[in-house]
Biopython code that builds the backbone (N, CA, C, O; Angstrom):
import numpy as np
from Bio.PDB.StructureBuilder import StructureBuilder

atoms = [
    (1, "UNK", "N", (-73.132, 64.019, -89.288)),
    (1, "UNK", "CA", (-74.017, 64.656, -90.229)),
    (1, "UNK", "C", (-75.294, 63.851, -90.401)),
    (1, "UNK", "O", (-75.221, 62.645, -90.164)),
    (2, "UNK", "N", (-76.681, 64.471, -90.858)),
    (2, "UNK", "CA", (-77.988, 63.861, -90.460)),
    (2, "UNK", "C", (-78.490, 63.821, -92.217)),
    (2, "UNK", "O", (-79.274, 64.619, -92.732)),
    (3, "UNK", "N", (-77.994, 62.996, -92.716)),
    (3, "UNK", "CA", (-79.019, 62.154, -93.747)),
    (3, "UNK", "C", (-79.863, 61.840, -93.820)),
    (3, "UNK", "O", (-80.225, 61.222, -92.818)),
    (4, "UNK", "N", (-80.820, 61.936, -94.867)),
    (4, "UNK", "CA", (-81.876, 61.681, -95.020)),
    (4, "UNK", "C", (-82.934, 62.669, -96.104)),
    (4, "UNK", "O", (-83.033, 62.660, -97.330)),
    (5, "UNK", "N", (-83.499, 63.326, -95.255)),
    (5, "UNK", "CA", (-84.213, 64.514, -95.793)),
    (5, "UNK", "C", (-83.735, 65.817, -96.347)),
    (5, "UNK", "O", (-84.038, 66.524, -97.309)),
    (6, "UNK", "N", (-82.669, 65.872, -95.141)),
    (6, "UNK", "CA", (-81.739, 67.559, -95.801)),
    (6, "UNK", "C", (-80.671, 66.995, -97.113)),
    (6, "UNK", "O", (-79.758, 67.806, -97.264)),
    (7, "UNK", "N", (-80.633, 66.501, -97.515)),
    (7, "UNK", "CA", (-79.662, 66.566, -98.643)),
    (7, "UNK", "C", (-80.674, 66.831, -99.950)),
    (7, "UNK", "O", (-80.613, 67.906, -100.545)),
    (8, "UNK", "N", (-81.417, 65.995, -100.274)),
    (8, "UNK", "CA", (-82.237, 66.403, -101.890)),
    (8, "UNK", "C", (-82.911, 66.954, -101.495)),
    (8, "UNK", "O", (-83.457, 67.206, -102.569)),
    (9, "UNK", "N", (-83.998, 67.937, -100.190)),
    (9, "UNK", "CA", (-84.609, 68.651, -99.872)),
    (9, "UNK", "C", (-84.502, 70.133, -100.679)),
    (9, "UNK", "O", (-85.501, 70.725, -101.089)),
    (10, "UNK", "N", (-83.039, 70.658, -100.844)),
    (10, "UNK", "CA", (-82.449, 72.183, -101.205)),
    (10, "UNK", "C", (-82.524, 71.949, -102.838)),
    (10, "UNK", "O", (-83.053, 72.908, -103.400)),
    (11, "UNK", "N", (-82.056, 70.744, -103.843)),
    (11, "UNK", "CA", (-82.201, 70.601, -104.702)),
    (11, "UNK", "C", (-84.133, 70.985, -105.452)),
    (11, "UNK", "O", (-84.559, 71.638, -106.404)),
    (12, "UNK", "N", (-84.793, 70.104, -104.309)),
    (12, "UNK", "CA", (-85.875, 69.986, -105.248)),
    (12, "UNK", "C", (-86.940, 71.549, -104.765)),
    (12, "UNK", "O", (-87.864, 72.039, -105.413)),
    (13, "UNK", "N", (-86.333, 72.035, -103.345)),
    (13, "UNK", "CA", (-86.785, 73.569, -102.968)),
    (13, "UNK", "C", (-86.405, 74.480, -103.972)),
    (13, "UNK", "O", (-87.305, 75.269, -104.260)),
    (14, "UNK", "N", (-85.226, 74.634, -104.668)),
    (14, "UNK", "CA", (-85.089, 75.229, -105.691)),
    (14, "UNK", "C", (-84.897, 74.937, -107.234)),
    (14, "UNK", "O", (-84.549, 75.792, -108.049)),
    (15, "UNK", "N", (-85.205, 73.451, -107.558)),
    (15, "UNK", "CA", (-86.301, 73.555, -108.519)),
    (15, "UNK", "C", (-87.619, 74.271, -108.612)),
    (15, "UNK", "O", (-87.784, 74.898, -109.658)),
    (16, "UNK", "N", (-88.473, 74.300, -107.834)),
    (16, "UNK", "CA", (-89.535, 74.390, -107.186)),
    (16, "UNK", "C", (-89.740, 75.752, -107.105)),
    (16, "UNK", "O", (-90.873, 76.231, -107.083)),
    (17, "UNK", "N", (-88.303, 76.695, -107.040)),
    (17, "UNK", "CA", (-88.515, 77.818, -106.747)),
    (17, "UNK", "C", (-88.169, 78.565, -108.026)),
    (17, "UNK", "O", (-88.344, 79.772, -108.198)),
    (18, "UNK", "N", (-87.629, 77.662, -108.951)),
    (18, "UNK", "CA", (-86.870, 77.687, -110.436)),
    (18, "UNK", "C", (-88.481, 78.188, -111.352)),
    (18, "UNK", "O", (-88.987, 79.176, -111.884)),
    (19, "UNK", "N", (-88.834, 76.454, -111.012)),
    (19, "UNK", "CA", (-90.025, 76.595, -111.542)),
    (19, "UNK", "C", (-91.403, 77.937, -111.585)),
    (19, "UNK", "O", (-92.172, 78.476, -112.380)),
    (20, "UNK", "N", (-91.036, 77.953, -110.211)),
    (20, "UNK", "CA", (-92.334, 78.969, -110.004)),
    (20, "UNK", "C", (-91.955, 80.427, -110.665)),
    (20, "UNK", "O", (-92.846, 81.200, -111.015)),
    (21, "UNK", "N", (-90.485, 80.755, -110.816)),
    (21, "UNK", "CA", (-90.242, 82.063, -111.166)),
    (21, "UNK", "C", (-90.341, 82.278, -112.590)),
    (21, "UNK", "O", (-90.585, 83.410, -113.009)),
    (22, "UNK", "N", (-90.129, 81.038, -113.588)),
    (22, "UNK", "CA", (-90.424, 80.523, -114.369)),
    (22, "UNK", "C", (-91.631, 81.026, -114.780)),
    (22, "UNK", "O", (-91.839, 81.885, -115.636)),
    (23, "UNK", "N", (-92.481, 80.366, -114.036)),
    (23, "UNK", "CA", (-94.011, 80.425, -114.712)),
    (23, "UNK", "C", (-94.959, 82.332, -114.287)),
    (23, "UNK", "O", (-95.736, 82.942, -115.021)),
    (24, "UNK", "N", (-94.532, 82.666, -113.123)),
    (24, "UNK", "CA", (-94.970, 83.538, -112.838)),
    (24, "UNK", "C", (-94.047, 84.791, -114.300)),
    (24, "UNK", "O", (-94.676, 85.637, -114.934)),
    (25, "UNK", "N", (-93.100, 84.620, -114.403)),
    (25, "UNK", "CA", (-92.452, 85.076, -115.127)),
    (25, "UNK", "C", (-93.335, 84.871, -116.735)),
    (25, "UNK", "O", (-93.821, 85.921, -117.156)),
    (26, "UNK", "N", (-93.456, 84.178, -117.220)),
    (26, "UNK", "CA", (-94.570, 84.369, -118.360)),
    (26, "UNK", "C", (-95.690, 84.213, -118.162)),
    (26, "UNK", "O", (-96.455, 83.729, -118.996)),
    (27, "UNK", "N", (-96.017, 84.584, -117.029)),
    (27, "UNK", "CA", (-97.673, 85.047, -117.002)),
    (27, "UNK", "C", (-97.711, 86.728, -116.946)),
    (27, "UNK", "O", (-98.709, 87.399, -117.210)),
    (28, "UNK", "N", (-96.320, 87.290, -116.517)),
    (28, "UNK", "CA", (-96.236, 88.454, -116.514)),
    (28, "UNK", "C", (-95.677, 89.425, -118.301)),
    (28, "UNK", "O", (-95.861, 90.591, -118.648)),
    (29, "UNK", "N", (-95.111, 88.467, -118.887)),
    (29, "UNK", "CA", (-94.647, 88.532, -119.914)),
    (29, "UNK", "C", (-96.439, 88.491, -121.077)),
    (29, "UNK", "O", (-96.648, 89.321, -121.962)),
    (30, "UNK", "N", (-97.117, 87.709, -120.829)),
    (30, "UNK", "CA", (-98.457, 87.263, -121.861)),
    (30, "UNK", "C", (-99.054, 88.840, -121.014)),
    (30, "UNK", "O", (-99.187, 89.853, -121.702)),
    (31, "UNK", "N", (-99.345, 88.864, -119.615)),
    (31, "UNK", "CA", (-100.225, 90.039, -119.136)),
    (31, "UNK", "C", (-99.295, 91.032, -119.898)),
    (31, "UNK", "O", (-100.100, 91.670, -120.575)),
    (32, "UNK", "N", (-98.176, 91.472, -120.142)),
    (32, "UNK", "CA", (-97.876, 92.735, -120.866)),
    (32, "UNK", "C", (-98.076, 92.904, -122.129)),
    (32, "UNK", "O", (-98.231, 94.005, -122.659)),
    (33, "UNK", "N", (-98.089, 91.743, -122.745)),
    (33, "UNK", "CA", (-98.351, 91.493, -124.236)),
    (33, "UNK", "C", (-99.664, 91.844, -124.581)),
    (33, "UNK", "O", (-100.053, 92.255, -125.675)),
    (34, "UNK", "N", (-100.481, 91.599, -123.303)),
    (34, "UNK", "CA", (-102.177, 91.906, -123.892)),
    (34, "UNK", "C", (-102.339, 92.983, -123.430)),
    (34, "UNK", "O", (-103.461, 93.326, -123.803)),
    (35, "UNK", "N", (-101.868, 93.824, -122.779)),
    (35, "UNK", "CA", (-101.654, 95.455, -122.495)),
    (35, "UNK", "C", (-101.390, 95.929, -123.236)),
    (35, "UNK", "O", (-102.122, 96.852, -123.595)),
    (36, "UNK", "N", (-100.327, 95.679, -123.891)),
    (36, "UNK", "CA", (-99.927, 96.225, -125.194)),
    (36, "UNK", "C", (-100.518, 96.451, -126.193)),
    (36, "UNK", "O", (-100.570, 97.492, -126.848)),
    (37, "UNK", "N", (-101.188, 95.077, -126.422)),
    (37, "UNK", "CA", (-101.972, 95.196, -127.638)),
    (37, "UNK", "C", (-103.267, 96.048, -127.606)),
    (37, "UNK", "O", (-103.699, 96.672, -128.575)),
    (38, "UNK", "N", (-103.831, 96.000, -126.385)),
    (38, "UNK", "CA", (-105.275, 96.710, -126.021)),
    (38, "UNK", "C", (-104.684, 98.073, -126.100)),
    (38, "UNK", "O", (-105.413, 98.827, -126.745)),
    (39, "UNK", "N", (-103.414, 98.729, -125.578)),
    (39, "UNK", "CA", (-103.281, 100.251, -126.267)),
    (39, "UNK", "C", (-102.546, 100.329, -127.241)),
    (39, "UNK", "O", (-101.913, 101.384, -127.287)),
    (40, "UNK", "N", (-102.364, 99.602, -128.081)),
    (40, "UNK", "CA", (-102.123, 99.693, -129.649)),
    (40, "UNK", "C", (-103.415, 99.948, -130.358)),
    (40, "UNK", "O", (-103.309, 100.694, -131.332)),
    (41, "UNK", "N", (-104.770, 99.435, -130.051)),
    (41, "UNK", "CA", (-105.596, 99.529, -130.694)),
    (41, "UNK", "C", (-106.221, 100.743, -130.115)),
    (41, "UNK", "O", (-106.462, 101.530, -131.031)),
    (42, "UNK", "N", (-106.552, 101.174, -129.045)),
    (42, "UNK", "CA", (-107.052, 102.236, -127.921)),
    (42, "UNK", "C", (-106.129, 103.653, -129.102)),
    (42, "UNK", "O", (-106.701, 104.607, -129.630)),
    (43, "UNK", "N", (-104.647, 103.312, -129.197)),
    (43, "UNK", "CA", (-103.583, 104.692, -130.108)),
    (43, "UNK", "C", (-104.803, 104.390, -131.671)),
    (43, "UNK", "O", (-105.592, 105.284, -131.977)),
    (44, "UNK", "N", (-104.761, 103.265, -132.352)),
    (44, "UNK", "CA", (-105.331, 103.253, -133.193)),
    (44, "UNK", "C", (-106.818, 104.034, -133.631)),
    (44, "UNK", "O", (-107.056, 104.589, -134.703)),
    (45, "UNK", "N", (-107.678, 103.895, -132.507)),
    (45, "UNK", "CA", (-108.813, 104.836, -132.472)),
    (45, "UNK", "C", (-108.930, 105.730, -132.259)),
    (45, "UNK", "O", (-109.935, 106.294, -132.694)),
    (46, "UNK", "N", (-107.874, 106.536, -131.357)),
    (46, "UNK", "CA", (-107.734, 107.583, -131.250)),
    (46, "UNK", "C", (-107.062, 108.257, -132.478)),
    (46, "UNK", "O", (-107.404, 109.362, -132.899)),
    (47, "UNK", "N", (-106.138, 107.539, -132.980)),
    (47, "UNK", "CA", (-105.682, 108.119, -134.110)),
    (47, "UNK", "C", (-106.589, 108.607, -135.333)),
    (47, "UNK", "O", (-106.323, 109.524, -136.110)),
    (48, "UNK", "N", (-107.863, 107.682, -135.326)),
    (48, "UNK", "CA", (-108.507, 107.523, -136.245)),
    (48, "UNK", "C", (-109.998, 109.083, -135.703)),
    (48, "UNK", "O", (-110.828, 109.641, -136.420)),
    (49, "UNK", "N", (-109.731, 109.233, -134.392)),
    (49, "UNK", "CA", (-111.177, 110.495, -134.004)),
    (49, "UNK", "C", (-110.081, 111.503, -134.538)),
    (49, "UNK", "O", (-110.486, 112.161, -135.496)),
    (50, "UNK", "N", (-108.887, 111.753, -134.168)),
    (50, "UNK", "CA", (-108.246, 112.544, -134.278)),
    (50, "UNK", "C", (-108.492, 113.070, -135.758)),
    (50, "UNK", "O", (-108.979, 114.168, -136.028)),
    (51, "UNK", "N", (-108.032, 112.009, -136.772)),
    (51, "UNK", "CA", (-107.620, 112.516, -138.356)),
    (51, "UNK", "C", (-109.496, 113.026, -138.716)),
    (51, "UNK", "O", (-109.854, 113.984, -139.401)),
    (52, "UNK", "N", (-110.253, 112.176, -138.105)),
    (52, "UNK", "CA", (-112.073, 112.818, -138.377)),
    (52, "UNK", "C", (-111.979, 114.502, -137.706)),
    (52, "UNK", "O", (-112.304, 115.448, -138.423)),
    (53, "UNK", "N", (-111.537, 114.700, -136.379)),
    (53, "UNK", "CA", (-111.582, 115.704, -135.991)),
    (53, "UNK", "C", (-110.945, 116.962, -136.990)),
    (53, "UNK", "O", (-111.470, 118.039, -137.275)),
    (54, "UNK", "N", (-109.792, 116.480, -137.352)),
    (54, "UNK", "CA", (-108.975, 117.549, -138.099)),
    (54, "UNK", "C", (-109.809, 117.792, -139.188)),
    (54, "UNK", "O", (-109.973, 118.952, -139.563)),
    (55, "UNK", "N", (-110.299, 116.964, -139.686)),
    (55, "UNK", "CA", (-111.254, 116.638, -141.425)),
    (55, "UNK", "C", (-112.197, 117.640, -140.788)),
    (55, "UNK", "O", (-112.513, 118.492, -141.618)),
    (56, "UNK", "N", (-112.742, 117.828, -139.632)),
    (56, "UNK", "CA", (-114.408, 118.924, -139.010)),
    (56, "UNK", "C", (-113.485, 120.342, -139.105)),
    (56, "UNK", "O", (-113.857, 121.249, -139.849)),
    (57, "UNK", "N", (-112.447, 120.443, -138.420)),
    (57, "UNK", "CA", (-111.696, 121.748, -137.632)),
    (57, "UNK", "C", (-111.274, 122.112, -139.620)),
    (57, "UNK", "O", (-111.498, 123.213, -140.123)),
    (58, "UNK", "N", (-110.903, 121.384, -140.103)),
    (58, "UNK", "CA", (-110.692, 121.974, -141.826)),
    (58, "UNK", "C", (-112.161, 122.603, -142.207)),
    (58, "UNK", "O", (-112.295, 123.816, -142.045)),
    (59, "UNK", "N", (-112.880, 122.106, -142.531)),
    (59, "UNK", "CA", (-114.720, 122.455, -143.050)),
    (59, "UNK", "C", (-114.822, 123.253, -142.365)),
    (59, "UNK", "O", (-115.011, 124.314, -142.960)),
    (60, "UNK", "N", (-114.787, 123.400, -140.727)),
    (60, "UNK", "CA", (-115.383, 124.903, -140.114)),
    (60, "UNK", "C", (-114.465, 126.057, -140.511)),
    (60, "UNK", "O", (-114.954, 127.161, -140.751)),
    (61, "UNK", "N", (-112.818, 125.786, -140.608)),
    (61, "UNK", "CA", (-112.108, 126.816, -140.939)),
    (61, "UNK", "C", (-112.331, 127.173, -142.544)),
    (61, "UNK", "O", (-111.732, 128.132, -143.031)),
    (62, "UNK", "N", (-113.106, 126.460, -143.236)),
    (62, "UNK", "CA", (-113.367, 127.020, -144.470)),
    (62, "UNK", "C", (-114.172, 127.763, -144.609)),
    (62, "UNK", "O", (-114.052, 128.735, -145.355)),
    (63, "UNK", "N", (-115.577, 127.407, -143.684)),
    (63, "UNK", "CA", (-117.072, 128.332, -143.206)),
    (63, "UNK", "C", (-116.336, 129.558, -142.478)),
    (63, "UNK", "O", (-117.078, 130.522, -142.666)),
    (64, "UNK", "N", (-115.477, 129.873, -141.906)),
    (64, "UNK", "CA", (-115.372, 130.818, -141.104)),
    (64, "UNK", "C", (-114.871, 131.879, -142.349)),
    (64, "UNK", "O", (-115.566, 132.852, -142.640)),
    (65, "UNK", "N", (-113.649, 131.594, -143.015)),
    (65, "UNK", "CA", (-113.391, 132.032, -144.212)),
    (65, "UNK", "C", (-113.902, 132.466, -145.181)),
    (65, "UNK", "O", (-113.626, 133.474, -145.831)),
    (66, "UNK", "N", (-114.725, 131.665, -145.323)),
    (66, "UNK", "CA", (-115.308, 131.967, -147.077)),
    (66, "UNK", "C", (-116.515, 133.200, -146.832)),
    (66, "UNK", "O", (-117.196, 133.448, -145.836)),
    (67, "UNK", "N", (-116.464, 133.815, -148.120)),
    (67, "UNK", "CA", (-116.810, 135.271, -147.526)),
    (67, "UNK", "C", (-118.040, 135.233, -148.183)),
    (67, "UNK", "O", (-118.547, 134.638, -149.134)),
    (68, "UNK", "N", (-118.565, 136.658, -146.769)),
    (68, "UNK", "CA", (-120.571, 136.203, -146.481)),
    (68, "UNK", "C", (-121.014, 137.298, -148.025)),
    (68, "UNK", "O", (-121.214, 138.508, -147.925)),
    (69, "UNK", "N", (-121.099, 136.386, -149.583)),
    (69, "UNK", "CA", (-122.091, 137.380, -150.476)),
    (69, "UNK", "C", (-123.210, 136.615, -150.461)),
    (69, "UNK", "O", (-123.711, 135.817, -149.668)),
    (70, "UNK", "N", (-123.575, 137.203, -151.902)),
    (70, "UNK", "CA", (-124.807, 136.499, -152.433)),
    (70, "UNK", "C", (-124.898, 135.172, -152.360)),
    (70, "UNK", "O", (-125.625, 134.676, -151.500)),
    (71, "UNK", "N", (-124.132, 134.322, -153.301)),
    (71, "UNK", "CA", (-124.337, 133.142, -153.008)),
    (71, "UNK", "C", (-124.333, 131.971, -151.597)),
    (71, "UNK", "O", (-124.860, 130.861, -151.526)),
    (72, "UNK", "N", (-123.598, 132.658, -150.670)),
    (72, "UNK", "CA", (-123.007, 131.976, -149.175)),
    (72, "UNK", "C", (-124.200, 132.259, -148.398)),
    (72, "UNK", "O", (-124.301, 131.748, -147.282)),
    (73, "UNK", "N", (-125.407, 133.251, -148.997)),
    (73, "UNK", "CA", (-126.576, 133.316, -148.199)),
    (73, "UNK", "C", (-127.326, 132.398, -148.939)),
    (73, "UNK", "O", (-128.078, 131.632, -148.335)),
    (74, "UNK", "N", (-127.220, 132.353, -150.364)),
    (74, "UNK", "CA", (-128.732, 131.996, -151.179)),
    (74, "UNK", "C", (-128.106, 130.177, -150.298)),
    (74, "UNK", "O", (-128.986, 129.673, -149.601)),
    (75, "UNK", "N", (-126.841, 129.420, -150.364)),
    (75, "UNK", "CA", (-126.549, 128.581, -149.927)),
    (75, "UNK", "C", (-126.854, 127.911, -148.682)),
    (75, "UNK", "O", (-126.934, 126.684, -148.618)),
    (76, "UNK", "N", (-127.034, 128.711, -147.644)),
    (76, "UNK", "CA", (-127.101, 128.549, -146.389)),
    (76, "UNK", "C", (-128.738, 128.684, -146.573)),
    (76, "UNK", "O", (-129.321, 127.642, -146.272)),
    (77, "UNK", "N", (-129.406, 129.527, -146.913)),
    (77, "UNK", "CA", (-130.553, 129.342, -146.953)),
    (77, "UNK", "C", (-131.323, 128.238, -147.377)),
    (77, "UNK", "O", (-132.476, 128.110, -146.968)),
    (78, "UNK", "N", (-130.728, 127.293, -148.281)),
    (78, "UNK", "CA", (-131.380, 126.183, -149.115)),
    (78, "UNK", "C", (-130.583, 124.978, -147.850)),
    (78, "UNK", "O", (-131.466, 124.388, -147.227)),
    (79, "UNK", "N", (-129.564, 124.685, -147.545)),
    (79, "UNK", "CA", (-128.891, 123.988, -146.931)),
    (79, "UNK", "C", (-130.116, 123.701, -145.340)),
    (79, "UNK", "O", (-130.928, 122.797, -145.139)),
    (80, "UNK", "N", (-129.706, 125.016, -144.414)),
    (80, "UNK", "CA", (-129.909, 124.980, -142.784)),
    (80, "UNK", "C", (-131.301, 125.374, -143.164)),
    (80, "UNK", "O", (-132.160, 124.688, -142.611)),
    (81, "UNK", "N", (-131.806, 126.450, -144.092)),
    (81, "UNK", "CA", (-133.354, 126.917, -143.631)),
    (81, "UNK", "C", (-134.524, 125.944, -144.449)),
    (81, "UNK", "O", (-135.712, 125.908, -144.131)),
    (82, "UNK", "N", (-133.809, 125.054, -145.741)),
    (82, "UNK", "CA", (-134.748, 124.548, -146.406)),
    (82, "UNK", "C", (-135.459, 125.332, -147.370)),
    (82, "UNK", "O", (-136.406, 124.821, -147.968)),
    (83, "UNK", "N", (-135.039, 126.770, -147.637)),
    (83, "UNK", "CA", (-135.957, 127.567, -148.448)),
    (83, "UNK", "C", (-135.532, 127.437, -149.508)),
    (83, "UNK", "O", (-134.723, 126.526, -149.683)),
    (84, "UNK", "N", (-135.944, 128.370, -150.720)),
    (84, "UNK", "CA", (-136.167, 127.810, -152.376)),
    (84, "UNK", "C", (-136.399, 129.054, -152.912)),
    (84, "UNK", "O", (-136.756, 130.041, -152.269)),
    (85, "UNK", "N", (-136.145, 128.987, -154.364)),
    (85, "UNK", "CA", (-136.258, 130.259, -154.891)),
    (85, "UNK", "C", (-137.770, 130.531, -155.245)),
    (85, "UNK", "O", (-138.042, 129.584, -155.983)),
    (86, "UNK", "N", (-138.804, 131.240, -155.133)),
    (86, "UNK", "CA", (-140.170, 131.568, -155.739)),
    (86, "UNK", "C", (-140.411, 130.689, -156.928)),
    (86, "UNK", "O", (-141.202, 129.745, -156.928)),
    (87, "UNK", "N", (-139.531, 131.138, -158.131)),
    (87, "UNK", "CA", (-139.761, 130.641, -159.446)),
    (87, "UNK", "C", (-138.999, 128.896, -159.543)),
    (87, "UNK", "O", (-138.703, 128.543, -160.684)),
    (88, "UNK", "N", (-138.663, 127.720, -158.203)),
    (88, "UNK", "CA", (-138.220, 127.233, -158.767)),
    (88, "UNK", "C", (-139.456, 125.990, -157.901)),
    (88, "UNK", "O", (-140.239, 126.161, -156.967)),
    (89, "UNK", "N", (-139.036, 124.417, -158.997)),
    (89, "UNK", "CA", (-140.697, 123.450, -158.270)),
    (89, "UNK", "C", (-139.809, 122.467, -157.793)),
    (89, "UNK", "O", (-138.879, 121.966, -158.426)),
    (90, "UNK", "N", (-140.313, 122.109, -156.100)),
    (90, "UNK", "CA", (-139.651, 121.322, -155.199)),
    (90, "UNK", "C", (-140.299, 120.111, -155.455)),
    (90, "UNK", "O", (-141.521, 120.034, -155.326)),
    (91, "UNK", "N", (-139.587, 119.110, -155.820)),
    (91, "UNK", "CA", (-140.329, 117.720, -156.011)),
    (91, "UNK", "C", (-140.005, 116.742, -154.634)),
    (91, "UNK", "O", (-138.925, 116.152, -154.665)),
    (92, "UNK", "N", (-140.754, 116.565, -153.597)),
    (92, "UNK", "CA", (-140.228, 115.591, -152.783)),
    (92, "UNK", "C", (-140.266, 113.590, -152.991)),
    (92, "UNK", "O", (-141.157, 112.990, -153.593)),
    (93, "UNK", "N", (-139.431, 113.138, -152.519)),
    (93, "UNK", "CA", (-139.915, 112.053, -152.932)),
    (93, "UNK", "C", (-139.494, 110.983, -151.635)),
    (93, "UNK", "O", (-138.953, 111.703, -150.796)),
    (94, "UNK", "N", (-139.520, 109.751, -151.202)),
    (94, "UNK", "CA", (-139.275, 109.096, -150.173)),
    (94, "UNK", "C", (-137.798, 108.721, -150.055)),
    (94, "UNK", "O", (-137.217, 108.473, -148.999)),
    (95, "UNK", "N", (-137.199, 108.713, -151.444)),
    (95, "UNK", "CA", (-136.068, 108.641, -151.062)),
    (95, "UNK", "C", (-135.177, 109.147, -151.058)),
    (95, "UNK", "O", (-134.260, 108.980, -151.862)),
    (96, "UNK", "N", (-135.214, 110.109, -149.909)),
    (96, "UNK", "CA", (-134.429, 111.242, -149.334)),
    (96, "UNK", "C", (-134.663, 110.929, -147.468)),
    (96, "UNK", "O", (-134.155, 111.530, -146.521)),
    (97, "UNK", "N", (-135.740, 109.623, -147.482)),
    (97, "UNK", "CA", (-135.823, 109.648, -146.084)),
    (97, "UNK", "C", (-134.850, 108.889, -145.405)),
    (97, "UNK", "O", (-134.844, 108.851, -144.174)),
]
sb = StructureBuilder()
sb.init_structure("model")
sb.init_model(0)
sb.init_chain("A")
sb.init_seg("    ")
for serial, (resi, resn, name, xyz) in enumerate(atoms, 1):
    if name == "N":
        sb.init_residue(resn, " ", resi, " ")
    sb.init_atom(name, np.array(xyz, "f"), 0.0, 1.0, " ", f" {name:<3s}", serial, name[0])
structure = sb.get_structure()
């Protein structure tokens, strides 16, 4: 039998190979952890357009609803057209800009 090199050679090859699975092993463990967290926050913002979206899709389903009289014109008229009643006095001032 040939002593020398082959005997602690297999020991310290698989330390070596211990080690490396080791380390590659929590570099894969930290890379999932920061995946994770980047779509935890990615669900978080989305969660957050979502509940704004529903808050718009409520307000338009109220405009679609609410029924066209007198006032839902005199409203829309002062709102989108800017107009005013004859008898009433528009005071502008800067801070509204």
């Amino acid at each position: 039998m040939k002593k020398g090199l082959s005997a602690p050679f297999p020991k310290v090859l698989l330390r070596l190979l211990l080690l490396v699975l080791i380390i590659s092993s929590l570099g894969l463990f930290v890379t999932g952890l920061m995946k994770y967290d980047e779509l935890q926050r990615e669900k978080e913002a989305l969660q957050r357009e979502k509940e704004a979206l529903e808050l718009e899709i409520e307000e338009l389903q109220y405009l679609i609803d609410c029924p066209v009289d007198y006032d839902y014109i005199i409203r829309v008229a002062r709102e989108k057209l800017g107009l005013h009643m004859p008898d009433e006095i528009i005071y502008y001032t800067d801070y509204n800009k």
